[in-house]
C-alpha positions, 0 to 999 in steps of 0.5 A: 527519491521517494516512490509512490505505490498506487493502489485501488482508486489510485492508478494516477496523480494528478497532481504529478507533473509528468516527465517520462514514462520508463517501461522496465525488465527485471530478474523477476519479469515484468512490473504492473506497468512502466515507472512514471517520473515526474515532480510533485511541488518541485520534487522528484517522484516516481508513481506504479500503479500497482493493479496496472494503469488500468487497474486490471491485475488482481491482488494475488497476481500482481509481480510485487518483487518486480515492482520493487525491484523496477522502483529501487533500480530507478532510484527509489529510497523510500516508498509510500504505498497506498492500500484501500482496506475495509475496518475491523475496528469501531473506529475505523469507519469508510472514508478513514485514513490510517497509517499502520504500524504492524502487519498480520499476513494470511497469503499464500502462493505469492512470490515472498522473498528475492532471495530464492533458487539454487543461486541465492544464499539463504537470507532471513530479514528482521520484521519485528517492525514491518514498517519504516518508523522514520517514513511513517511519522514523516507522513503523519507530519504530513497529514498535519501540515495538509490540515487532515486526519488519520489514525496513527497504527493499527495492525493490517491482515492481508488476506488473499483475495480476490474475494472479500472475507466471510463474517466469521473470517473477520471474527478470526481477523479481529481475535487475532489482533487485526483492526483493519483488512486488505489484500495487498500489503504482503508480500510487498513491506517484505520485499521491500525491507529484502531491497533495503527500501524504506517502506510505509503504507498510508490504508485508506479505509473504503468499507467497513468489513464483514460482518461490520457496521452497514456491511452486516449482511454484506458489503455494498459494493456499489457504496465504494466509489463514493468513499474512495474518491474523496478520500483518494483526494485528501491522500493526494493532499497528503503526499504533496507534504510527504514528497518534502520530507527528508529521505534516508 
């Protein structure tokens, strides 16, 4: 069954017909919130708001390992999270959507692995390729049969938050490689990667970065809204085509 991680500006789907809300325990305590069930065009889906249905956990406190670990015990094969970031890139302008292909992690004291305690065998994961390359191209399938664009790749920085980067962060982020910036993707692709999910991020870009474009000498916050919405419209769009793809 394919899950759907919801992120800023997408704590609901509307287009999901809803059957059941499951709240969840987990090794790793509480998720953001319960697991909602219900159908997209005919197929099972399950949605999590990540920051909480009322979007009201930060992004270094929200229980990633609970999430993932509620998702995979109800049924969950694939995941497609959505990640609102700001554009490093020229290119990557507001109202962009992109599908990433690599990942640059700036967290800290986050929970990052389930794999730790006395009881738990020491477990290294590969992640040369952080993200499931079989979900990401079933979702730029799905960006063309939904009649839409994105930008195929790209590296996210995760950064810690709940602040927004300085300037000459940013300068960093980009000598490092980084063409996009986010808060929320890590250590959630690793997680997920731990509990054998297929995991893949649709970034949906709501500002150009620090430092960037109209956010020069800061970013308008009061713009974001403006962006997101629409654009939370044509990732819904999306995923109504990803939810027919076939699973692992």
């Amino acid at each position: 069954m394919l899950a759907i991680i919801g992120g800023t500006g997408l704590t609901r789907l509307t287009n999901l017909i809803i059957t059941h809300r499951q709240v969840m325990r987990t090794p790793y305590g509480e998720p953001s919130g319960p697991v909602t069930f219900g159908t997209i065009n005919e197929h099972e889906v399950m949605f999590l708001a990540r920051h909480g249905y009322g979007h009201t956990i930060p992004p270094h406190d929200v229980n990633y390992r609970a999430n993932l670990w509620a998702l995979r015990d109800q049924g969950a094969k694939r995941v497609i999270a959505v990640t609102s970031v700001g554009g490093i890139r020229s290119d990557l302008t507001p109202g962009t959507l992109a599908v990433p292909d690599q990942i640059l992690d700036y967290t800290f004291g986050r929970s990052f692995t389930c794999f730790d305690g006395k009881d738990k065998t020491v477990t290294h994961i590969d992640f040369t390729r952080p993200y499931n390359e079989k979900l990401r191209q079933q979702i730029l399938a799905a960006v063309k049969r939904a009649g839409e664009t994105c930008v195929d790749g790209g590296v996210h920085a995760v950064t810690q938050g709940p602040r927004l980067e300085t300037a000459a962060e940013i300068n960093r982020l980009e000598r490092d490689g980084a063409d996009m910036v986010g808060m929320t993707g890590m250590p959630e692709a690793a997680l997920a990667r731990e509990l054998g999910l297929a995991y893949a991020t649709i970034a949906v870009v709501v500002n150009h970065a620090a430092g960037r474009g109209n956010s020069i000498d800061g970013i308008p916050l009061e713009t974001i809204g403006a962006v997101i919405n629409p654009a939370m419209e044509r990732v819904k769009a999306i995923l109504e085509f990803a939810v027919s793809s076939d699973g692992d």
